[in-house]
N, CA, C and O atoms as a GROMACS GRO file, in nm:
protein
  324
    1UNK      N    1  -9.963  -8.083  -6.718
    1UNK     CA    2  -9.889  -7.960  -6.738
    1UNK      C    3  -9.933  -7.858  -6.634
    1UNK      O    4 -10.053  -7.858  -6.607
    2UNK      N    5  -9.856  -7.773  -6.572
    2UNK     CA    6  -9.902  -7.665  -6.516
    2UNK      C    7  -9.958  -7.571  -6.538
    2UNK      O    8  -9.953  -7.521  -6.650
    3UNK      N    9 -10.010  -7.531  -6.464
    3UNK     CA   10 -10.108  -7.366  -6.524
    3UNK      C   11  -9.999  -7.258  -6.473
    3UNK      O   12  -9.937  -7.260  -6.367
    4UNK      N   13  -9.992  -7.140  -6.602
    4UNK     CA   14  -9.867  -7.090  -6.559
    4UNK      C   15  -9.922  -6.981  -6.498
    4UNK      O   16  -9.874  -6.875  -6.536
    5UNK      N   17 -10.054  -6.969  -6.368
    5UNK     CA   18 -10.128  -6.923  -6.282
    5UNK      C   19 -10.072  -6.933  -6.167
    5UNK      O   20 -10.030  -6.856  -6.081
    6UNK      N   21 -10.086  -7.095  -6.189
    6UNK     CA   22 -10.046  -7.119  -6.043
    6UNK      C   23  -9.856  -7.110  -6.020
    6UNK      O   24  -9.806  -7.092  -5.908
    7UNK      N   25  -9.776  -7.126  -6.145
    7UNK     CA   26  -9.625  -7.138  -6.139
    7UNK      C   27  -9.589  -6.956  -6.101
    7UNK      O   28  -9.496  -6.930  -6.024
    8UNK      N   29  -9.673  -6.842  -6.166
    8UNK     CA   30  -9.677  -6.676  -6.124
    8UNK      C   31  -9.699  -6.696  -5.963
    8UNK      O   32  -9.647  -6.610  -5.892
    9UNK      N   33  -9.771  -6.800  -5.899
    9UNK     CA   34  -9.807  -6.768  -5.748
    9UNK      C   35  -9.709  -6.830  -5.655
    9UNK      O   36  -9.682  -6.789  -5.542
   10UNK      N   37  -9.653  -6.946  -5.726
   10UNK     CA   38  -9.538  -7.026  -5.642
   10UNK      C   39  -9.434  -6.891  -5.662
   10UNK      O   40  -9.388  -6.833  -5.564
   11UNK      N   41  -9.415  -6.867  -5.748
   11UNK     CA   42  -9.275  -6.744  -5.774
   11UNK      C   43  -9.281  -6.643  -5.652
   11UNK      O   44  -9.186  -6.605  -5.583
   12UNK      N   45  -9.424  -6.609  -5.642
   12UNK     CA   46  -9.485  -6.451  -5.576
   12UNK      C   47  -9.447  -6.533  -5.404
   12UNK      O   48  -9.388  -6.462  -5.322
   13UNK      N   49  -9.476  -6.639  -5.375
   13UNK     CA   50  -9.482  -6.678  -5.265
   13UNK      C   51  -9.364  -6.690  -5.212
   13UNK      O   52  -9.363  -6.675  -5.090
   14UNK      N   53  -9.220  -6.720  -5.285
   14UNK     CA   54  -9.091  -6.774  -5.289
   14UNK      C   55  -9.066  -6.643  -5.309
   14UNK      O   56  -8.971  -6.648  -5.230
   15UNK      N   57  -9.065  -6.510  -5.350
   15UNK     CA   58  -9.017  -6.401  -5.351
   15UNK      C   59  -9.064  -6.316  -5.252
   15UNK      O   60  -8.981  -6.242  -5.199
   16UNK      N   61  -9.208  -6.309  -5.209
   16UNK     CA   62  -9.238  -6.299  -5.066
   16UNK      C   63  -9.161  -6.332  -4.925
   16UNK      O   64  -9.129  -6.256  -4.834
   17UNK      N   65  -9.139  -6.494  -4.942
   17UNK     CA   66  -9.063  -6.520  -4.842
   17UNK      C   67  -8.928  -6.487  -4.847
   17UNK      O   68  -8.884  -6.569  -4.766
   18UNK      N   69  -8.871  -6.448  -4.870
   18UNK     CA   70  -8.721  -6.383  -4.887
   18UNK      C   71  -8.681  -6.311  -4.780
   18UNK      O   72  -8.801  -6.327  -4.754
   19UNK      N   73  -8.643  -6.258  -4.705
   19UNK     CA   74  -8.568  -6.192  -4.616
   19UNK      C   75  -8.550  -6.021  -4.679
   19UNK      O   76  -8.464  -6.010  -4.767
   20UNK      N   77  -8.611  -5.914  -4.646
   20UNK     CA   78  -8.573  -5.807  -4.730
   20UNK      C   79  -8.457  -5.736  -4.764
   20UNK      O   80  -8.448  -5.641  -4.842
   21UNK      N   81  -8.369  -5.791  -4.697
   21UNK     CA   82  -8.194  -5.802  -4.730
   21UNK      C   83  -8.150  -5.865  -4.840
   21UNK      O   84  -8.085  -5.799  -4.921
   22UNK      N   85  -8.176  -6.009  -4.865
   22UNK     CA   86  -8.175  -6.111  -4.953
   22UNK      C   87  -8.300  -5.992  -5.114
   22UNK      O   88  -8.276  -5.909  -5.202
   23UNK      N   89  -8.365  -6.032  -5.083
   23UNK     CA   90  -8.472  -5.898  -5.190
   23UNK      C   91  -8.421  -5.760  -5.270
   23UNK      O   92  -8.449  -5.710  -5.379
   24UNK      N   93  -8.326  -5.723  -5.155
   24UNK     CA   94  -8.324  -5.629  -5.224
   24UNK      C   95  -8.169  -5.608  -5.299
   24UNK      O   96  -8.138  -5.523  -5.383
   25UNK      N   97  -8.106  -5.686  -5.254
   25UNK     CA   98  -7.977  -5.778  -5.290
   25UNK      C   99  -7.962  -5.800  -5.409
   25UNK      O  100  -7.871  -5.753  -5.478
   26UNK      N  101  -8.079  -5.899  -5.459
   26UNK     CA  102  -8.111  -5.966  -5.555
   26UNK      C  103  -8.165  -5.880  -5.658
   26UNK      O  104  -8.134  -5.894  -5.776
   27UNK      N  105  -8.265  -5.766  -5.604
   27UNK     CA  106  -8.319  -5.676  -5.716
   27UNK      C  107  -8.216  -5.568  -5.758
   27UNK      O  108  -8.246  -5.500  -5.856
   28UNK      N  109  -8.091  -5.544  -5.691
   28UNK     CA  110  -7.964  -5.482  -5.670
   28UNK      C  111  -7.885  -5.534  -5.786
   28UNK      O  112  -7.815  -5.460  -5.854
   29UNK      N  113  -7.896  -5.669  -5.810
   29UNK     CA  114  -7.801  -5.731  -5.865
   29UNK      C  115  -7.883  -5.721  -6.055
   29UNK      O  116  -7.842  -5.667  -6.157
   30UNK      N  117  -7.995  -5.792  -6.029
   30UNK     CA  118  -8.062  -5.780  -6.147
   30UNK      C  119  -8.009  -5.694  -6.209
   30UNK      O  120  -7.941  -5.716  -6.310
   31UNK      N  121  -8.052  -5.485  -6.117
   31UNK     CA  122  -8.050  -5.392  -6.201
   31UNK      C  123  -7.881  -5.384  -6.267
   31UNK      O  124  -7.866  -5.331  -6.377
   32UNK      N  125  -7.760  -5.441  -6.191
   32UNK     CA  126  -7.667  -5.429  -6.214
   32UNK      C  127  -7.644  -5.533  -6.349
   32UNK      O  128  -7.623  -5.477  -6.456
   33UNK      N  129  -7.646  -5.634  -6.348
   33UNK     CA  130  -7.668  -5.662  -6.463
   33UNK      C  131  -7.734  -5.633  -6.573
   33UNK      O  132  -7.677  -5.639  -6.682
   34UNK      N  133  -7.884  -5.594  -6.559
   34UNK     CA  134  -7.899  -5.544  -6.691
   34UNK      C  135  -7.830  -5.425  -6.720
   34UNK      O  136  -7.832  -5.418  -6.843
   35UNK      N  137  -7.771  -5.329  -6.675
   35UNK     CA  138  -7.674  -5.265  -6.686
   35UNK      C  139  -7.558  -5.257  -6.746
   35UNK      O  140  -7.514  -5.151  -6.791
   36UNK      N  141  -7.503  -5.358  -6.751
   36UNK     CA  142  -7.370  -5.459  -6.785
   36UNK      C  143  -7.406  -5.495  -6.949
   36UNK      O  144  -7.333  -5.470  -7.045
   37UNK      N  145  -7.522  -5.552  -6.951
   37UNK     CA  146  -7.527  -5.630  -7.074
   37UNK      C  147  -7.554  -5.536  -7.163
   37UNK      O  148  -7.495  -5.539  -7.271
   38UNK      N  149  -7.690  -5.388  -7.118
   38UNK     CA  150  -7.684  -5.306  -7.181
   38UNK      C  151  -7.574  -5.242  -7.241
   38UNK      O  152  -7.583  -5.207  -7.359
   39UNK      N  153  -7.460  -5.218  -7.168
   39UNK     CA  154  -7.395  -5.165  -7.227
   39UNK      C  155  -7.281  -5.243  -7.286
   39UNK      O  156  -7.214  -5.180  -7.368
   40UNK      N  157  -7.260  -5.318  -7.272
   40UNK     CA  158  -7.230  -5.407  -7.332
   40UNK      C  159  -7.257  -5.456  -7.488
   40UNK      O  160  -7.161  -5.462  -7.564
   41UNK      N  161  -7.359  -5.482  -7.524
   41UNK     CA  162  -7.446  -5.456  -7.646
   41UNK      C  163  -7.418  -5.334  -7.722
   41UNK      O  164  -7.386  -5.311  -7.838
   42UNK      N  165  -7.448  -5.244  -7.589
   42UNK     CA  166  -7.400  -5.118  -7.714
   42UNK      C  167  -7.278  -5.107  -7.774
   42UNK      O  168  -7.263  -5.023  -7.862
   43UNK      N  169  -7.206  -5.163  -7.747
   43UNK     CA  170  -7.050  -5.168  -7.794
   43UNK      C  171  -7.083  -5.281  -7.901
   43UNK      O  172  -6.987  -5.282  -7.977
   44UNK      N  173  -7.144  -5.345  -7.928
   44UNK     CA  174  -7.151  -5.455  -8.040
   44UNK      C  175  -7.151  -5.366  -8.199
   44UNK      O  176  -7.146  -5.245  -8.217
   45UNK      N  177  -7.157  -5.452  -8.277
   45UNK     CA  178  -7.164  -5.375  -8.402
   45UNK      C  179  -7.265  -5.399  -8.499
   45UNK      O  180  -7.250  -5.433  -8.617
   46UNK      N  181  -7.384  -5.375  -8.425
   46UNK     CA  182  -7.552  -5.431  -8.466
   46UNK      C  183  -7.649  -5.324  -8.517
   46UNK      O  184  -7.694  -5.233  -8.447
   47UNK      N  185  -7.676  -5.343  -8.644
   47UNK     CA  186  -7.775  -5.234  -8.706
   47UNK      C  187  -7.901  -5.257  -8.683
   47UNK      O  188  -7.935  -5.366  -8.638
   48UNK      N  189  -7.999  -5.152  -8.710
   48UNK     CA  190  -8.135  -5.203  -8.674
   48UNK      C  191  -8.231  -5.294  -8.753
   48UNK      O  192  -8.192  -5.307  -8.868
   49UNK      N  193  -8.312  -5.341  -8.734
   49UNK     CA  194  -8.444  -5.436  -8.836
   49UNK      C  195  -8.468  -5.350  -8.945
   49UNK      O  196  -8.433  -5.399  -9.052
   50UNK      N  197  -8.505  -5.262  -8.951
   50UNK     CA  198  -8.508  -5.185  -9.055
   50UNK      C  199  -8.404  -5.195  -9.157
   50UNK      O  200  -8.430  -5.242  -9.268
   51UNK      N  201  -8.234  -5.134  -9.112
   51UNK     CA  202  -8.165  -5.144  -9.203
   51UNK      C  203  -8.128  -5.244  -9.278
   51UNK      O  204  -8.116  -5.245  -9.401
   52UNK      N  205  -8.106  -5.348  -9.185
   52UNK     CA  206  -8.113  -5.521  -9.217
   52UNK      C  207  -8.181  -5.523  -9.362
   52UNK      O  208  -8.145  -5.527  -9.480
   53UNK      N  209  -8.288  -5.517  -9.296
   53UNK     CA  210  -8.406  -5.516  -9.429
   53UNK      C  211  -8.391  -5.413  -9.550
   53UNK      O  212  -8.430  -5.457  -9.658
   54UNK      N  213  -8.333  -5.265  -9.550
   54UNK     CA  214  -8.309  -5.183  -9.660
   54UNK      C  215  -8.191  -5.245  -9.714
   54UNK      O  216  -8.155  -5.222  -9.830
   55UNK      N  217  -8.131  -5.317  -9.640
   55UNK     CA  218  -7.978  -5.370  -9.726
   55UNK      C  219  -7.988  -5.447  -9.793
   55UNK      O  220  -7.938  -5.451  -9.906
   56UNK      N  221  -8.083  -5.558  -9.722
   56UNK     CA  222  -8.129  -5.727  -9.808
   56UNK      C  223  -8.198  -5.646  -9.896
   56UNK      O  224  -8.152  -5.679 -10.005
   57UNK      N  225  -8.280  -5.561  -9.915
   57UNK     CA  226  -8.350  -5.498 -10.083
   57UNK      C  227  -8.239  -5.477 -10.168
   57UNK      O  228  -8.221  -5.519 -10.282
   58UNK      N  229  -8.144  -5.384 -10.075
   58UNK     CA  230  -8.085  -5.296 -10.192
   58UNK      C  231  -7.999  -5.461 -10.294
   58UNK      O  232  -8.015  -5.494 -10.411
   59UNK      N  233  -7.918  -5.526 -10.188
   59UNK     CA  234  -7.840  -5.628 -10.230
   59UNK      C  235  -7.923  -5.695 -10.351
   59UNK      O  236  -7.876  -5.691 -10.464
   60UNK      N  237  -8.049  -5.758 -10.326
   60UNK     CA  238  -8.120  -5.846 -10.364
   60UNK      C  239  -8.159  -5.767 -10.549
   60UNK      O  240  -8.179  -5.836 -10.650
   61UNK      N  241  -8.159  -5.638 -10.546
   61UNK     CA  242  -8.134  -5.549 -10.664
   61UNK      C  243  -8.045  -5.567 -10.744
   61UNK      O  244  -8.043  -5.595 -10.864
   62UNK      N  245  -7.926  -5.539 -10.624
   62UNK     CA  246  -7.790  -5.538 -10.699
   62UNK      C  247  -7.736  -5.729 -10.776
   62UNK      O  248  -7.648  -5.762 -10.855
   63UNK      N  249  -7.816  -5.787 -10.722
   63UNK     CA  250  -7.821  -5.964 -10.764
   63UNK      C  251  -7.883  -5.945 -10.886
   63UNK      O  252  -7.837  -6.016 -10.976
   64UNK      N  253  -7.974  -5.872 -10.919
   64UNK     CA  254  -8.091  -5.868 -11.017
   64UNK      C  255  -7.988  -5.848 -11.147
   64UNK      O  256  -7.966  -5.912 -11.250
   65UNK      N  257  -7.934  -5.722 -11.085
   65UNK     CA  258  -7.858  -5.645 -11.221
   65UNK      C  259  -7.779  -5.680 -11.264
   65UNK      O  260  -7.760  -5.655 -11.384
   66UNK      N  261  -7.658  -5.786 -11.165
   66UNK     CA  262  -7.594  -5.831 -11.164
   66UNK      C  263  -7.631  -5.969 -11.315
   66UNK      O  264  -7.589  -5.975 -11.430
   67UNK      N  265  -7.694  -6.028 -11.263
   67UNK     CA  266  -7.804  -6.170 -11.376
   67UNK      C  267  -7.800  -6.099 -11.500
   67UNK      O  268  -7.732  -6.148 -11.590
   68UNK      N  269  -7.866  -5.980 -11.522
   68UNK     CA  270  -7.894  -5.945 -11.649
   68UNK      C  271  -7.787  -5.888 -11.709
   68UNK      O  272  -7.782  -5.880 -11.831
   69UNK      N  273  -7.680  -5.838 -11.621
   69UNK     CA  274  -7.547  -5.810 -11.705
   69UNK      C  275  -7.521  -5.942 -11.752
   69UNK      O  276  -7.554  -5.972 -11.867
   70UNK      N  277  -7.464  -6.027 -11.675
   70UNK     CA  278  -7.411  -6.157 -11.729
   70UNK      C  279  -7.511  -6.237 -11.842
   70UNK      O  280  -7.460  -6.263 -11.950
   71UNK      N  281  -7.615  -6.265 -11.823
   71UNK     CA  282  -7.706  -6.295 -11.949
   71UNK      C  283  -7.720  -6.184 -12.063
   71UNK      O  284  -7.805  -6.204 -12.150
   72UNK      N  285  -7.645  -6.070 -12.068
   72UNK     CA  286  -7.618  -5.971 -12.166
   72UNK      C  287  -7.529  -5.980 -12.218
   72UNK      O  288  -7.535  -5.953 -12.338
   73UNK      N  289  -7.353  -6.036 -12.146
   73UNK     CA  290  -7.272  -6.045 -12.160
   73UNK      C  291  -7.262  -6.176 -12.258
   73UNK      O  292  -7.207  -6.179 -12.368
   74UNK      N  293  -7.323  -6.270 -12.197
   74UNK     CA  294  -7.315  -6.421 -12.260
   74UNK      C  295  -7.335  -6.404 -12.380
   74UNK      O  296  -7.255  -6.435 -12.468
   75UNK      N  297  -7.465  -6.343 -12.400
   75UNK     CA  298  -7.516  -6.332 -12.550
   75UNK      C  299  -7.410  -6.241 -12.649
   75UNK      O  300  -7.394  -6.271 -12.768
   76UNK      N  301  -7.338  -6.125 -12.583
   76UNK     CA  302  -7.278  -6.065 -12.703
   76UNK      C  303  -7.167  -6.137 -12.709
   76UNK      O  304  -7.098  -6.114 -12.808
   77UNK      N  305  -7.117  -6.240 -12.614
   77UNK     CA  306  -7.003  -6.321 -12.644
   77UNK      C  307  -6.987  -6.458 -12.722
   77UNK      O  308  -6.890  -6.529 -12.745
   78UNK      N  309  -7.160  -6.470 -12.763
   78UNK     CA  310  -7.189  -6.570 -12.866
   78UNK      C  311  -7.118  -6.568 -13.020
   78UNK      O  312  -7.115  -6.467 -13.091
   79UNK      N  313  -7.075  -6.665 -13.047
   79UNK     CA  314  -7.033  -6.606 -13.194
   79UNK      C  315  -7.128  -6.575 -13.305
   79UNK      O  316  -7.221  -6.655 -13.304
   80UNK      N  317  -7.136  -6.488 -13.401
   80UNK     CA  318  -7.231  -6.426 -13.480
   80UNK      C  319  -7.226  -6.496 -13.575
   80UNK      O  320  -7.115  -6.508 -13.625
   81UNK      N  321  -7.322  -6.557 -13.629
   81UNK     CA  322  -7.306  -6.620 -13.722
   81UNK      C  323  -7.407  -6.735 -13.773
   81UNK      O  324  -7.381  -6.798 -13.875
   0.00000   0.00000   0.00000
């Protein structure tokens, strides 16, 4: 397996040798893309980890209450007797 030491130095050496036209081209393009995707994303319709998580509570509640109505229900729909 490689040491990912030496795979950081092959990169540094191969980005070194580049042409500073080609370099800066490329770091040109990067920033333009992450650009793109950023905003891009932001147009998605994605809430944060947090809320995720306050919703799965609240839901996981509303399941709760949900159970004990219906096991409330069952029972008064038993016949008396």
């Amino acid at each position: 397996m490689l040491n990912p030491k030496k795979l950081e130095e092959i990169a540094k050496q191969i980005s070194d040798s580049l042409p500073p036209g080609v370099k800066n081209m490329a770091e040109g393009a990067e920033a333009k893309v992450k650009q793109v995707l950023q905003s891009q994303i932001s147009r998605l319709d994605f809430v944060s980890r947090e809320e995720f998580d306050i919703q799965s509570q609240v839901l996981m509640r509303t399941r709760e209450k949900l159970e004990a109505l219906e096991a409330r229900l069952a029972k008064l729909e038993q016949p008396q007797g």
